[in-house]
C-alpha positions in Angstrom: 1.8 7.7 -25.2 0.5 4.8 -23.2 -3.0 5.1 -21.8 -3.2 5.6 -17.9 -4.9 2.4 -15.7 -7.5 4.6 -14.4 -9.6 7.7 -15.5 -10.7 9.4 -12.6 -14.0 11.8 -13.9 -15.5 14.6 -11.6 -18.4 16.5 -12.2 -18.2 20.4 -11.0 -20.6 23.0 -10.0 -19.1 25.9 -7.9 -16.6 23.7 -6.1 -13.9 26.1 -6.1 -13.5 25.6 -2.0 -14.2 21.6 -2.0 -12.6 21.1 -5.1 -8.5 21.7 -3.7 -9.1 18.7 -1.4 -10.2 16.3 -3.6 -6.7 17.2 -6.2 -4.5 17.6 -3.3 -5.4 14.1 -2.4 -4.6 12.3 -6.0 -1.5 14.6 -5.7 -0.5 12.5 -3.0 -1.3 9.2 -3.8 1.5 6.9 -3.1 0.7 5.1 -7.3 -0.2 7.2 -9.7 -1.5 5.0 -12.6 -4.2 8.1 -13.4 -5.7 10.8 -15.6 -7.9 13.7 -14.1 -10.9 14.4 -16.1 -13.2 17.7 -14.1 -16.1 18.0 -16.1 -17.5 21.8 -14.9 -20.9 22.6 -15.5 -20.7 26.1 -15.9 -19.5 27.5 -12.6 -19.8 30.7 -11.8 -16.9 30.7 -9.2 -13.3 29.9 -9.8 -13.7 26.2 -9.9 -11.9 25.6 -13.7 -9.3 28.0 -12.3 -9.0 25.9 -9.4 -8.9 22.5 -11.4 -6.3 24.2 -14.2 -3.8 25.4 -11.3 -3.3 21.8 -10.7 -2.2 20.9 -14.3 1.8 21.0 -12.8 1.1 18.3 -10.3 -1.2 16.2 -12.4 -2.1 14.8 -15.7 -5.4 16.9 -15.7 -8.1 18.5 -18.1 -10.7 20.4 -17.8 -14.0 19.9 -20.0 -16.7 22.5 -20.4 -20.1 21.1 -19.8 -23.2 23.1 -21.1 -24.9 22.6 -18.4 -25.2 21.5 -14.7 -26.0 17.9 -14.9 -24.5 15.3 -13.1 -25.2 12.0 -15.4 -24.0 14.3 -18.6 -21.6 15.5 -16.7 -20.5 11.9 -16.0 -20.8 10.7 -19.5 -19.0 13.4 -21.3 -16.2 12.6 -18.9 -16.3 8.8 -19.7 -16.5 10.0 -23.2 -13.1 11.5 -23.0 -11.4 9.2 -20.7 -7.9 7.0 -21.8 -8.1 4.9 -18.6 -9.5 0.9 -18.9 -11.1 1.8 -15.4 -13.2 4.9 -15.3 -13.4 6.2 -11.3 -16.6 8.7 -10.8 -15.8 10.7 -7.6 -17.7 13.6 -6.5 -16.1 17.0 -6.3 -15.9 16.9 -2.1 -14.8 13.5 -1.5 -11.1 12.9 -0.4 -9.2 9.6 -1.4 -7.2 8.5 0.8 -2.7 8.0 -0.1 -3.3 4.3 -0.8 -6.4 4.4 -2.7 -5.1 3.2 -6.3 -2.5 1.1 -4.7 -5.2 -0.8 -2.7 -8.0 -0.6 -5.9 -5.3 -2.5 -8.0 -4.6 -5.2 -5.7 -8.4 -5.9 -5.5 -8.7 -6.0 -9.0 -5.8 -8.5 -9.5 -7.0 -10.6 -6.9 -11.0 -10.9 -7.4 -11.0 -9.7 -11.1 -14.1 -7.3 -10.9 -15.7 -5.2 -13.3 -17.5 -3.1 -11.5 -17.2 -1.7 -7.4 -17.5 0.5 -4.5 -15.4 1.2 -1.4 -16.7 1.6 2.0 -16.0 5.1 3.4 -15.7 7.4 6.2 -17.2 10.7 7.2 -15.4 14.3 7.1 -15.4 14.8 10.6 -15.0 13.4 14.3 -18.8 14.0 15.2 -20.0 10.3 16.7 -23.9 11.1 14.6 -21.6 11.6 11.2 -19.9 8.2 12.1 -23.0 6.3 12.9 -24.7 8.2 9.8 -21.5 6.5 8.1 -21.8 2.8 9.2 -25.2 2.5 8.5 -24.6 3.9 5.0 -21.9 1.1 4.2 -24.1 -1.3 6.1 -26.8 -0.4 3.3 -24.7 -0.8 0.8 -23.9 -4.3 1.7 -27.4 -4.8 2.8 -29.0 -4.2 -0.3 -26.4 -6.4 -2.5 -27.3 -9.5 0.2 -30.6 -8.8 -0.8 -30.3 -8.4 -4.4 -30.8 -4.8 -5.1 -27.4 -3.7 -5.3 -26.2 0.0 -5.0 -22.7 1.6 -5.9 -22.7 4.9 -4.5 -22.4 7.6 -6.9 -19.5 9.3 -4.9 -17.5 6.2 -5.2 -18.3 3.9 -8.6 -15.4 2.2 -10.3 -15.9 0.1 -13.6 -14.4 -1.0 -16.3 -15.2 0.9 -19.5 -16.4 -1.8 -21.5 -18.7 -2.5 -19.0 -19.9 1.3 -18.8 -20.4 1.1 -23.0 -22.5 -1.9 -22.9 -25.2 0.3 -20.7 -24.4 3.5 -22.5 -23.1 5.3 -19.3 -25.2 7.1 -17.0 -29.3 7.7 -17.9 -29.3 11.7 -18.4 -33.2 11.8 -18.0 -32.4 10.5 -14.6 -32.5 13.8 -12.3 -31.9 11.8 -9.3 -31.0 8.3 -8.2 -28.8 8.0 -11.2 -26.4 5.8 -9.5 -28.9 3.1 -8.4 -30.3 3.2 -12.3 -26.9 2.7 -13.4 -26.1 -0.2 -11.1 -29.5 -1.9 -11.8 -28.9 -1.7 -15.8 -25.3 -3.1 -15.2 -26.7 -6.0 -12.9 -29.2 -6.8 -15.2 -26.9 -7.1 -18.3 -25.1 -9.5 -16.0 -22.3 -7.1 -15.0 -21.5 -8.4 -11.2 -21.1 -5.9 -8.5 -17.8 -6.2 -5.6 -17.7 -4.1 -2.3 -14.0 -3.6 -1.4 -14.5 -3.7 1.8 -11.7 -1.2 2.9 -12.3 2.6 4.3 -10.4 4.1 1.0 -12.1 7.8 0.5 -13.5 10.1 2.3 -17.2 11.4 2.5 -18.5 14.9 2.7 -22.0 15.0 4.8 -22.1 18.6 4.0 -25.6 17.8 2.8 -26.5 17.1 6.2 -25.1 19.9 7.8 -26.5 21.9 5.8 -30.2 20.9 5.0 -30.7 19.2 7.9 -30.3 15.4 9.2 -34.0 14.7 9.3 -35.2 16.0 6.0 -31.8 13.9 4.3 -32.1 10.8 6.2 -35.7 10.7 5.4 -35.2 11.4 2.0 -33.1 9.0 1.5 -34.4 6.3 3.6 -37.8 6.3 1.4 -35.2 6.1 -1.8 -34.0 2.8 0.0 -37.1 1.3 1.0 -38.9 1.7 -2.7 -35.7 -0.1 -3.8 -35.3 -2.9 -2.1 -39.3 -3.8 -2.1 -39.9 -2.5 -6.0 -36.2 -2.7 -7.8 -36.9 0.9 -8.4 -36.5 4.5 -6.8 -37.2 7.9 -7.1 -35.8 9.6 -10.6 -36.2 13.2 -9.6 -36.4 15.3 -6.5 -38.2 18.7 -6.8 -35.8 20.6 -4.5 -32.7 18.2 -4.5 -29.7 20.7 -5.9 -26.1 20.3 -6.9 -23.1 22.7 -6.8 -21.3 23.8 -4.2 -22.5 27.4 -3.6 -25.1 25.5 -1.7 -22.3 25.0 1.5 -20.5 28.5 1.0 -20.9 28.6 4.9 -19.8 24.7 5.5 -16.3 24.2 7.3 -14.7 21.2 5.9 
């Protein structure tokens, strides 16, 4: 059987509620040149149930992780991947009907190896949009300035290029997608911004922990990067899953 294009990997923890969204949307993408790898960290809700009802509507599998971990998550999805491209998308992101249609045409025309998209938020609220445009502006920011970021919702590479890093940094508790970029950048792998709105962002993170403590956090993260090259590698309270947003509407 002929590999797929792409290899789109998803790291699970108790994301049986987010989790629907995210499939429904590569359901309806308008070029489906893709695989569906959900690598489940031991979920105590119905997310692999979830993931495996979708295996009629999509070329989808399901690997059991040992343990919750995003960048081994990650890996061991990359590990199993068919796809030239490998696509990390996060569990309660959407992609939008023309994502892999517009992905390929950027590829043929400015030959990357490795990019982001700009996004937008999961809601109407003017703060979650403003929150939103000065997240792409940092993006773009901090490639202008040399310390270049792909968003660990959103990171698209070739695998090659993934191999010649050896994926994701699994001591890395947090920040593990500005590690990854910096280790690719450094090894001379060039990073693109297609600037088009192509996914969706959940700010449930927000809502839920509160703007101030987030923005903060996160704001410090940037800073340290763009004056040292370098950011934080672990937060002491910094959680993944979903059960954290039980009570979040989408």
């Amino acid at each position: 059987m002929r590999p797929p294009r792409f290899s789109v990997i998803i790291p699970t923890l108790n994301e049986e509620k987010f989790l629907p969204n995210l499939l429904a949307s590569l359901v309806g993408q308008t070029e489906k040149p893709f695989e569906v790898i959900v690598v489940d960290g031991k979920s105590k809700d119905k997310t692999v149930t979830v993931a495996n009802s979708f295996t009629k509507k999509l070329p989808i599998r399901v690997i059991e992780c040992d343990r919750a971990n995003i960048s081994i998550q990650r890996n061991k999805g990359a590990a199993a991947a068919r796809g030239e491209w490998l696509v990390f998308v996060d569990a309660d992101s959407l992609l939008l009907p023309y994502f892999f249609e517009r992905i390929e045409d950027f590829i043929q025309r400015a030959k990357p190896s490795f990019f982001t998209t700009w996004f937008r938020p999961d809601s109407e609220v003017v703060g979650d949009a403003i929150f939103t445009l000065l997240a792409n502006l940092y993006v773009e920011g901090a490639t202008i300035v040399k310390r270049p970021l792909s968003p660990g919702p959103m990171t698209i590479l070739r695998r090659p290029a993934f191999a010649s890093v050896h994926g994701y940094d699994e001591t890395v508790a947090w920040g593990e997608d500005y590690d990854l970029t910096a280790r690719l950048v450094a090894r001379g792998v060039s990073f693109r911004i297609l600037r088009e709105t192509l996914y969706v962002h959940s700010l449930r993170r927000l809502r839920a922990e509160g703007k101030l403590k987030v923005l903060g956090l996160y704001s410090k993260a940037a800073l340290l990067a763009v004056l040292t090259g370098r950011t934080f590698r672990r937060v002491s309270d910094y959680m993944m899953g979903g059960q954290l947003y039980n009570r979040a509407k989408r």
